[in-house]
N, C-alpha and C positions, 0 to 999 in steps of 0.2 A: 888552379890558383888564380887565374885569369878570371872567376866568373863571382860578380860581386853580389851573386844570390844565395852563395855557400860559405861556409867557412874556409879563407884564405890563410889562417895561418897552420905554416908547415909543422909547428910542433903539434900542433889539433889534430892535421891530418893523420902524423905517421902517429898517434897516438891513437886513434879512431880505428889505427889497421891491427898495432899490436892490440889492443885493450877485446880487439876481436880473436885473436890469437890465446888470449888467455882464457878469453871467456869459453873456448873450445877446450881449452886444458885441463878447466877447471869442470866442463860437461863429461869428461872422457874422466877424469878423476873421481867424482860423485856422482857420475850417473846424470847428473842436472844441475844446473845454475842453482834454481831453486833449493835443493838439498840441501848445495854447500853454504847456501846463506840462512836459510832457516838453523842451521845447527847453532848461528850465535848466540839464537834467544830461546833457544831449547826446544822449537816448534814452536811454539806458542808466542802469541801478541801480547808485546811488553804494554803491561795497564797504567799508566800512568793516573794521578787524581791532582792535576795542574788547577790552581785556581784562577788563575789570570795569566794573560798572553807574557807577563815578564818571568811566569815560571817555568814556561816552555826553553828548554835548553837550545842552543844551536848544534851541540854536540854533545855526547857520552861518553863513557868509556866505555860499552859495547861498539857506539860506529867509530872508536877510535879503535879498536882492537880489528873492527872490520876493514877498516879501510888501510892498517896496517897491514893485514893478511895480503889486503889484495895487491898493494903495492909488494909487496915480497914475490907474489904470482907474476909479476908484470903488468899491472895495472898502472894506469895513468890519468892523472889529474881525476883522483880519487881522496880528497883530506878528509877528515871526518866529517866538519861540517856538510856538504854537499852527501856524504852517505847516510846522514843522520837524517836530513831532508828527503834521501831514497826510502829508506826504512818507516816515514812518516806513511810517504806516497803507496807502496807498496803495503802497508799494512800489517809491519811487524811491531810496528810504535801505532798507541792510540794515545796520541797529545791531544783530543779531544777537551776543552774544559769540563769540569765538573757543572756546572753550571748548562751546557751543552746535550740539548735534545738527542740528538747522535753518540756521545758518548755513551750511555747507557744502550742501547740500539749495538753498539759494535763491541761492546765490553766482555760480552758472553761469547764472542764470535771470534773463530781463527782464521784467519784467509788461506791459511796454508794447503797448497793443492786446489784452488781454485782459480 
């Protein structure tokens, strides 16, 4: 708590400890993190055909259903928005624009298991 190079606040920390805690519960339960979160979008990468950055959501009701889950497991400081942002990052959402070189490139592509 003392070191002003890490994260000081104590709800972060003990969140950091359980959110590991689950994430162990949730490996012993499906076998893998990955499993259990792949199952929300069927395996497969949600395609989205976004024409401009105001159509890109901040949230859905898949990372809203996901980040319910997770919060039900023990998860913490987990809202949708911020899993909707995981699920960008991670490669189960292709918010790519239509318009977007890349989009087409990752469209035919699953990351799952890689």
């Amino acid at each position: 708590m003392g070191d002003a190079g890490i994260v000081r606040n104590r709800l972060k920390i003990e969140a950091a400890i359980g959110n590991a805690r689950a994430f162990l519960a949730v490996k012993r339960e499906f076998g893998s993190f990955d499993a259990y979160l792949w199952r929300f979008v069927g395996g497969r990468t949600l395609q989205s055909r976004r024409r401009s950055m105001r159509d890109v959501p901040a949230r859905t009701e898949v990372s809203d259903a996901l980040a319910k889950d997770l919060k039900q497991r023990g998860f913490r400081f987990v809202g949708s928005t911020i899993v909707y942002a995981f699920m960008q990052a991670v490669g189960m959402v292709n918010d790519h624009l239509v318009t977007c070189y890349r989009r087409a490139q990752l469209a035919g592509a699953t990351l799952r298991g890689k």
